[in-house]
N, C-alpha and C positions, 0 to 999 in steps of 0.2 A: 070784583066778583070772580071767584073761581071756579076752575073750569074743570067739566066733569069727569076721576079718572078713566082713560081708555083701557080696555079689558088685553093685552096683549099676552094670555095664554095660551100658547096654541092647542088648538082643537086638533083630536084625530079625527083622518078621512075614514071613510069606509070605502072608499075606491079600492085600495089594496085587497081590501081581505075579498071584495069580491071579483078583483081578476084574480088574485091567488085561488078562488073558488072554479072563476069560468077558465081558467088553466088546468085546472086539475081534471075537471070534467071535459076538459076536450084532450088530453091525452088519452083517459080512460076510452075513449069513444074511439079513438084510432087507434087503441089497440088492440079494442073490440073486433073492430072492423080489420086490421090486419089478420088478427088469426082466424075470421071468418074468411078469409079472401085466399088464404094461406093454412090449408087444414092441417097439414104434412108439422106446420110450426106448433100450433096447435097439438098434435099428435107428439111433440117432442115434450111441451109443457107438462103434457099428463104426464107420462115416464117419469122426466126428472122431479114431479110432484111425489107419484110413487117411491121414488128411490131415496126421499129426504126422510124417509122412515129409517136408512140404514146410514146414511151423510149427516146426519144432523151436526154430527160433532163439527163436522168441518164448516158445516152456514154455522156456526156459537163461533170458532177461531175466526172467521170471515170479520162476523160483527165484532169481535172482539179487536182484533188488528184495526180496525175504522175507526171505532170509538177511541181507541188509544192516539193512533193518529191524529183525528180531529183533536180532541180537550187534550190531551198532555202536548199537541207536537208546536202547539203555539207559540209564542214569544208573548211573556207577558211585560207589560210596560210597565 
């Protein structure tokens, strides 16, 4: 008699996606609470918010240099 085959595919957890969820949401939370705590920080964020009306070019070079960084600076195998 032969024996039944055993299913050896692995299964995804869902454990990951929701500590990458409860991470996320508990940075947000302390940052909340930092610039609550910290108004003056707070008070700097708006300004530099404002002023990305007039930088913007320079946060586009920012992501730009990252992105090239990250995907071209690899070593591909």
């Amino acid at each position: 008699m032969k024996r039944p085959v055993k299913n050896v595919t692995p299964q995804r957890d869902q454990a990951p996606r929701f500590m990458r969820t409860l991470t996320l949401g508990a940075a947000v939370l302390v940052i909340a609470g930092l610039l609550l705590l910290f108004p003056r920080a707070l008070a700097f964020v708006e300004l530099a918010a404002r002023e990305l009306r007039y930088l913007w070019w320079l946060v586009l070079l920012v992501a730009l240099s990252a992105y090239f960084f990250f995907f071209f600076g690899r070593k591909k195998d």
